[in-house]
Phi, psi and omega in degrees: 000312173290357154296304185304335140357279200276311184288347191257321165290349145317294193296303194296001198240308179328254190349320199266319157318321188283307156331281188335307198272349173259346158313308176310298153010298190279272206318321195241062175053033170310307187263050202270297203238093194276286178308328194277005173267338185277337177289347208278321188296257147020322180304172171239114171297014188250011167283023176285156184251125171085050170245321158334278192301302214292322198284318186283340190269350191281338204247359194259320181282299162342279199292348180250012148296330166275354190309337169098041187274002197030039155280287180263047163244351166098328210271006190269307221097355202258145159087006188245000000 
């Protein structure tokens, strides 16, 4: 019994704080634009001009680093 002393003016100063941040929340524009941040995700940032030729050529570099020529891949044999 002598706990509800202390809790129940606990819970009410809790609540009223919990009111206090979501008002703020509300004013200053949280919840303005819930979907454009998810769409926002989703864009593709390679639509800069002359980001193509840089991906392709970037990707031209890619396969024949894989091509197995063993200078970096470790796996040539050279040097041992």
């Amino acid at each position: 019994m002598e706990s509800l002393y202390l809790l129940i003016p606990l819970s009410v100063v809790l609540v009223f704080v919990i009111g206090l941040l979501f008002w703020w929340s509300l004013r200053s524009g949280q919840f303005d634009d819930l979907e454009g941040p998810a769409y926002r995700l989703l864009m593709d940032d390679r639509d800069e001009p002359g980001s193509a030729e840089k991906a392709r050529h970037d990707g031209a570099i890619k396969r024949t680093d894989e091509g197995g020529n063993g200078e970096e891949s470790g796996g040539g044999g050279k040097g041992r």
